[in-house]
C-alpha positions as CSV (number, residue, x, y, z in Angstrom):
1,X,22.5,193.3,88.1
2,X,20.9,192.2,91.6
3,X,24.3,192.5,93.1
4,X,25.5,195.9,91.8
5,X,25.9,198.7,94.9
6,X,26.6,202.2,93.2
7,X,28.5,200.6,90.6
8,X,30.5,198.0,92.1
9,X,29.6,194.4,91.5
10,X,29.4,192.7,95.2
11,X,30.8,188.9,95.6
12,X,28.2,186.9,98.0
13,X,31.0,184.1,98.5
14,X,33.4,186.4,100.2
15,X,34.7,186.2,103.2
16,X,36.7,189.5,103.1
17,X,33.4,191.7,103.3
18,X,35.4,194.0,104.9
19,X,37.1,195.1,101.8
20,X,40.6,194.1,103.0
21,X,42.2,190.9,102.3
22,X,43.1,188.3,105.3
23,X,44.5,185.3,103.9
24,X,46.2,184.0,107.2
25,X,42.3,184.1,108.7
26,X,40.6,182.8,105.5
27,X,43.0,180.3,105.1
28,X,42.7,178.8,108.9
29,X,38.8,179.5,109.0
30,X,38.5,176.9,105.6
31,X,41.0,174.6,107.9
32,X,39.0,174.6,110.9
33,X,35.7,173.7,109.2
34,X,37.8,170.9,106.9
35,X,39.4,169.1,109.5
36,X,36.1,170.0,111.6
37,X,34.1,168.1,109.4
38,X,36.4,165.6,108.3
39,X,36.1,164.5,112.5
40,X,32.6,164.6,112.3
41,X,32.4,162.1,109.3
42,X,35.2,159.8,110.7
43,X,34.0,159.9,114.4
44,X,30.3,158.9,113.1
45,X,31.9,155.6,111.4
46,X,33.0,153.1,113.8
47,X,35.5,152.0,112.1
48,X,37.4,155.1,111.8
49,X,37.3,156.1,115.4
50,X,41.1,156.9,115.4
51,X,41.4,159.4,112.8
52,X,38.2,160.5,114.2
53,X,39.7,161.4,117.4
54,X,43.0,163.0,115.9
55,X,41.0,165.1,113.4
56,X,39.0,166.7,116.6
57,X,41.8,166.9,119.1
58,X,43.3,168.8,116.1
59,X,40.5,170.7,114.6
60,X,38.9,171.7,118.1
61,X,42.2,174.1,119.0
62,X,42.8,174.9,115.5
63,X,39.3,176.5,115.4
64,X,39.6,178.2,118.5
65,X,42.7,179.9,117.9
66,X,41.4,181.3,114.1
67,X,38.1,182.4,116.0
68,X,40.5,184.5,118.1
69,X,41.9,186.0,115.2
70,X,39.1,186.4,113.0
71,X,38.6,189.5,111.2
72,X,35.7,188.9,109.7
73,X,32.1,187.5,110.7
74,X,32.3,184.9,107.7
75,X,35.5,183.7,109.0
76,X,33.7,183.4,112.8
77,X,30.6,181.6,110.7
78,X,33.2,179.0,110.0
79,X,34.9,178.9,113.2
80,X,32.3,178.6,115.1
81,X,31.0,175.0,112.7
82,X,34.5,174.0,112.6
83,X,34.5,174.3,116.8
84,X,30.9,172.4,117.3
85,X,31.9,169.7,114.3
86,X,35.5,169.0,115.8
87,X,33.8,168.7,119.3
88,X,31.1,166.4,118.2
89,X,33.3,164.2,116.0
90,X,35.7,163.9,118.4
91,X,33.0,162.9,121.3
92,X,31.4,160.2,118.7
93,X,35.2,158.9,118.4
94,X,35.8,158.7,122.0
95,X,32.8,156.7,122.5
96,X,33.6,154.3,119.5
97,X,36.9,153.6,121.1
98,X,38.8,156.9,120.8
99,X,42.8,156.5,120.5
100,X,42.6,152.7,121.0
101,X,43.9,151.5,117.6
């Protein structure tokens, strides 16, 4: 096997590579690039501008506060998109009309 180090099969789509399980920090790392991506999407349509603009005021924080408690540097790989996504999507919502309804 490609993946076997001294006889232990290695998982490439991990983000415990540590050995240790965090499932506090893996579960708000997959949150933070969800909701981080989910802003981008809706703050690129127009027509979605306000759920565009909650999804980053929500996901920006979210990601910053999991990038502090990160254990990992898979979970901080997520973070970090789910930080510039949230930002971006949120600044594509404000200027399609932000919180205006």
């Amino acid at each position: 096997m490609p993946h076997e180090v001294a006889g232990k099969r290695r998982s490439t789509l991990s983000l415990n590579t540590d050995g240790e399980r965090h499932p506090v920090e893996n579960s708000l790392a997959v949150a933070a690039i969800t909701i981080g991506l989910l802003a981008l999407v809706l703050g690129f349509i127009p027509d979605t501008h306000f759920f565009g603009a909650i999804a980053g005021v929500i996901g920006l924080p979210l990601a910053l506060y999991s990038q502090m408690i990160s254990a990992t540097t898979g979970e901080r790989w997520l973070n970090v998109i789910g930080m510039i996504a949230s930002f971006v999507g949120a600044a594509f919502a404000l200027r399609h009309g932000g919180f205006n309804p």
